[in-house]
C-alpha positions in Angstrom: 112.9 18.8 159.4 115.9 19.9 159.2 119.8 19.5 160.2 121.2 22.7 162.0 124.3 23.8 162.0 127.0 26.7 162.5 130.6 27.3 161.5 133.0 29.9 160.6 135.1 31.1 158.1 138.1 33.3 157.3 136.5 36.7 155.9 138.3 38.4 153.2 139.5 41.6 155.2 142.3 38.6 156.9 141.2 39.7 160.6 137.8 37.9 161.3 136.0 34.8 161.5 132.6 35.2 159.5 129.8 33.1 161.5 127.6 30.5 159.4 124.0 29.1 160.1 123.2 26.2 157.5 119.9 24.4 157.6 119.9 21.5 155.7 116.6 19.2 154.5 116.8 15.6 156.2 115.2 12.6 154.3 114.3 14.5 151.1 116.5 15.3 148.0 117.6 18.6 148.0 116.1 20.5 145.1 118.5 23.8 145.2 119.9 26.1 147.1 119.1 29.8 148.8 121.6 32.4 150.5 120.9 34.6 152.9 122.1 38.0 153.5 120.9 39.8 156.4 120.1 43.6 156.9 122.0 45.8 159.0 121.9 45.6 162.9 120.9 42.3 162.5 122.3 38.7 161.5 121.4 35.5 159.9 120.0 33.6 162.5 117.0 36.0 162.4 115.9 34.0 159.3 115.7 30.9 160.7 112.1 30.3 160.3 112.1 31.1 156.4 114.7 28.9 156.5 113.2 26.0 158.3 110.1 26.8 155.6 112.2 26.2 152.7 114.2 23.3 154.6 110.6 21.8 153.9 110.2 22.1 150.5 113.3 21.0 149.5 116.0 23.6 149.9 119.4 23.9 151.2 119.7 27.3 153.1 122.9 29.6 154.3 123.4 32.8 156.0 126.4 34.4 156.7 126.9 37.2 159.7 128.0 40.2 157.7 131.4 41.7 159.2 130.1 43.7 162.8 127.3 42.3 162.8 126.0 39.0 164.9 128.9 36.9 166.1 131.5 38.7 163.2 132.6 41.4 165.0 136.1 42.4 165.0 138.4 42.4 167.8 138.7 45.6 169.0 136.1 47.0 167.2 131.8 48.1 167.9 129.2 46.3 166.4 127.3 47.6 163.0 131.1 48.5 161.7 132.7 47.2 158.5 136.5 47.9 159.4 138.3 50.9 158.3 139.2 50.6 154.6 137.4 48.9 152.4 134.6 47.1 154.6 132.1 46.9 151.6 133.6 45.3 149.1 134.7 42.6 151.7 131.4 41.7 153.0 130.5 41.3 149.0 133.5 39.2 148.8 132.9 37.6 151.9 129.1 36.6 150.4 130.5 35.0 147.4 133.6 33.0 150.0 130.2 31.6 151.1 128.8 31.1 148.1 131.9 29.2 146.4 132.3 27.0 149.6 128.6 25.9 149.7 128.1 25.3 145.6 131.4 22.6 146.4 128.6 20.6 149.4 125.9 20.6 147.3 127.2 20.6 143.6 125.2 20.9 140.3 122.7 22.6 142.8 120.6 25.3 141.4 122.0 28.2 143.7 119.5 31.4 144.7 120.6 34.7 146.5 118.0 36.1 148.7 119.2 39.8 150.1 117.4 41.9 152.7 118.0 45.2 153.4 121.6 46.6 153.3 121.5 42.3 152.3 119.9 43.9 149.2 122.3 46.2 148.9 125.1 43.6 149.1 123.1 41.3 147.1 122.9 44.3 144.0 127.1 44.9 144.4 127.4 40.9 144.3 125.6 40.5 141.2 127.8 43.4 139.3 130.3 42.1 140.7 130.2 38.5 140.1 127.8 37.6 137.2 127.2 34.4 136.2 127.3 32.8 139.0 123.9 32.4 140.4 120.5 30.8 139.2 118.2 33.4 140.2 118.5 36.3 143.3 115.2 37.9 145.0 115.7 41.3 146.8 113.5 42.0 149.6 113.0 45.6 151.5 115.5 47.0 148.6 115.4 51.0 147.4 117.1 53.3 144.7 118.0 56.7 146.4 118.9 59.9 144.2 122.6 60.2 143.3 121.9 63.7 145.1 120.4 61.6 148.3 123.3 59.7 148.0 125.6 62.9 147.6 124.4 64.8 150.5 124.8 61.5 152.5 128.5 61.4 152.1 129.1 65.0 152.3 127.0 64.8 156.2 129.6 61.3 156.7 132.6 62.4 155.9 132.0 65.9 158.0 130.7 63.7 161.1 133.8 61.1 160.0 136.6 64.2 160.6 134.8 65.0 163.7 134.3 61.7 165.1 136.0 58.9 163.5 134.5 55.9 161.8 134.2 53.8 164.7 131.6 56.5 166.3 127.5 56.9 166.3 126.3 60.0 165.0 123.0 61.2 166.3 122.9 63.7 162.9 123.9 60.8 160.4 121.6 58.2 162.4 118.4 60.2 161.5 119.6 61.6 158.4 120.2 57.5 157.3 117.1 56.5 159.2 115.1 59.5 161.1 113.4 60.1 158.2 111.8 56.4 158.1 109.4 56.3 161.2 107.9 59.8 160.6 105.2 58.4 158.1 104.4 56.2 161.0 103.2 59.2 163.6 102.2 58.7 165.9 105.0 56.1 166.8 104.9 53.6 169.6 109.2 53.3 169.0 111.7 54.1 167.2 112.0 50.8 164.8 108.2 51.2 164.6 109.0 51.2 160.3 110.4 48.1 160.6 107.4 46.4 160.6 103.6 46.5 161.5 103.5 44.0 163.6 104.2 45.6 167.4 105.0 41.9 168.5 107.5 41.9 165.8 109.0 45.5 166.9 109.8 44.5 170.4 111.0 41.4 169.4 113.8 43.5 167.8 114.1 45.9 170.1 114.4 43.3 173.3 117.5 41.4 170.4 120.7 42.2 171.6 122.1 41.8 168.5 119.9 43.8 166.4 119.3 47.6 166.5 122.9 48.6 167.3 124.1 51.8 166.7 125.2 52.2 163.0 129.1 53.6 163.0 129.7 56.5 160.7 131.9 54.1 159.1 129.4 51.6 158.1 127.1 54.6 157.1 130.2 55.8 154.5 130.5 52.5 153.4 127.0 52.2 152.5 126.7 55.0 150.9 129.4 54.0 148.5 127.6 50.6 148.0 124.6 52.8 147.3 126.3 54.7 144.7 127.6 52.0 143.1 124.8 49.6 142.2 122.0 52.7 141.3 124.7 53.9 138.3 123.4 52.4 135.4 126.3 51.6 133.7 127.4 49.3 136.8 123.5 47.5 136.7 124.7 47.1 132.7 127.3 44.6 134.1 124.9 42.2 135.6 123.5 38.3 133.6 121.4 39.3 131.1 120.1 36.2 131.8 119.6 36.3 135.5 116.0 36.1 137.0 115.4 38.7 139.5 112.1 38.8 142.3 111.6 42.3 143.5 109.5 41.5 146.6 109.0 44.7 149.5 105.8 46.1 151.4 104.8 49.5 149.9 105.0 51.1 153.3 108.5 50.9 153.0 110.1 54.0 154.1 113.7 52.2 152.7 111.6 51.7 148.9 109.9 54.7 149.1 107.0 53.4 149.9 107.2 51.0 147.1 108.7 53.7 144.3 112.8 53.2 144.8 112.1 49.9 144.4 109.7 50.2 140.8 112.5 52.6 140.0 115.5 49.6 140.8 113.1 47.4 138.6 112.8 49.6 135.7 116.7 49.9 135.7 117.5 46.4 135.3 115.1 45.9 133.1 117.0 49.0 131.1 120.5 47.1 131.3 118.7 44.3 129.5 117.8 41.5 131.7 115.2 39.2 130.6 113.2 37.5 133.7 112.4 40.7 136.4 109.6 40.9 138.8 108.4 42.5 141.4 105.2 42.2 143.9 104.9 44.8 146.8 102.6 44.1 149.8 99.9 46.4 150.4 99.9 47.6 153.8 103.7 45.8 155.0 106.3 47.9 156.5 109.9 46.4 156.0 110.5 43.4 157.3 108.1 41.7 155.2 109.0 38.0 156.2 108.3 38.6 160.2 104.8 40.5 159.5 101.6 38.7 160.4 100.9 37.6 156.7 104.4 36.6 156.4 103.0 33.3 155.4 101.9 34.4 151.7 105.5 36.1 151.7 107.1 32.7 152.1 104.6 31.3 149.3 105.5 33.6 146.5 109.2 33.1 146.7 108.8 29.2 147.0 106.8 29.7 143.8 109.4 32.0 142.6 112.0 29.6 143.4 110.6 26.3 142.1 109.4 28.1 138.7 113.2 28.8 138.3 114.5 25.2 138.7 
């Protein structure tokens, strides 16, 4: 069981109110803490039943809509877009707004990141960003792309950007970002058909109206700069030393490589020192590893991550 609720907060940017889902464990002491943030085209309601599964065992859970995403869009502007300056390092800033305001409920709490996706992503920038302020973080569906990937990406943005402005879709950077992801899958049923094995799960997203959106070539140029940011080792060199990190992803994970960008995001923070990193891939899971069918052994691994932590 758990108490449900929503709220909102100012986000960081000064424009928007950032939507809040927070499950909290009734009739139980709460043992710690986890943090939610969502992929892209999606929002945090999605995790409710991860959340409800660690509302069982003890655990306190939040997840912030990301800026254009769920129900914190901006007035004025499409869904699956950031804002026009800046939009990344306010959605990281907007994560740890989140994060100060829930460590003041449940003080002396043992407080756990868990990123997904672009979350990942976010997640990565947060912990460069702000070390020292988390027990432990565990980065689901997360990759390492090529500073060359990475520079061909902006160089295809920015042309589409002059052409089209930030606020538009781009059919050229839409499959150059994710194109490329469902053709290890031929032959496809969908276009999402990466984003997980199960087809129940597919058309589950695909029938969401708030997930699958069109990706603005502004959010596209923003997360390329994210990207850019947390693969240079000298930024990953910032991070706790002392920080426990869970690499969990399936390795049929077009956005790890197919489990090798995320080995290769392993092997990095392991180079910039830090002193508790793992990482288990999932034979045979696509992306969204905690809405497969064996989601269930998912769950159990970071519980068991989580609790060994404490």
């Amino acid at each position: 069981m758990a108490i449900v609720s929503e709220y909102f907060f100012p986000s960081s940017e000064g424009k928007t109110l950032i939507h809040v889902n927070q499950w909290t464990p009734v009739g139980r002491e709460i043992t710690g803490v986890v943090q939610i943030a969502h992929g892209v085209a999606e929002y945090g309601a999605r995790y409710a039943p991860f959340a409800q599964y660690l509302c069982s065992h003890g655990f306190a859970v939040v997840a912030n809509d990301h800026l254009g995403h769920g129900q914190s869009v901006m007035e004025g502007c499409p869904m699956v877009y950031l804002g026009e300056e800046d939009g990344w390092r306010h959605v990281v800033d907007d994560i740890e707004e989140l994060r100060r305001r829930t460590a003041k409920v449940f003080p002396g709490k043992p407080y756990f990141l868990f990123g997904h996706s672009m979350g990942s992503f976010l997640s990565r920038t947060h912990l460069i960003r702000y070390p020292g302020t988390l027990t432990g973080c565990v980065l689901c569906g997360t990759g390492h792309p090529s500073a060359a990937v990475i520079a061909g990406g902006k160089l295809v943005a920015d042309l589409e950007i002059k052409r089209l402005g930030k606020k538009a879709y781009s059919a050229k950077a839409d499959d150059l970002a994710f194109g490329a992801y469902n053709k290890a899958f031929a032959p496809t049923r969908t276009r999402f058909d990466w984003v997980s094995a199960s087809e129940a799960n597919v058309d589950a997203y695909i029938a969401d109206p708030l997930c699958g959106g069109d990706t603005t070539l502004g959010l596209f140029r923003d997360m390329l700069d994210g990207l850019a940011c947390i693969t240079k080792q000298s930024n990953i060199n910032k991070m706790d030393k002392s920080l426990p990190v869970f690499f969990i992803a399936g390795d049929k994970d077009p956005v790890g490589d197919m489990g090798k960008g995320v080995k290769k995001a392993c092997a990095c923070f392991k180079k910039a020192g830090l002193q508790d990193v793992n990482i288990k891939l999932y034979h045979g899971l696509r992306h969204e590893i905690l809405n497969e069918a064996s989601r269930q052994y998912v769950y159990q691994d970071v519980l068991d991550w989580l609790e060994a932590r404490i």
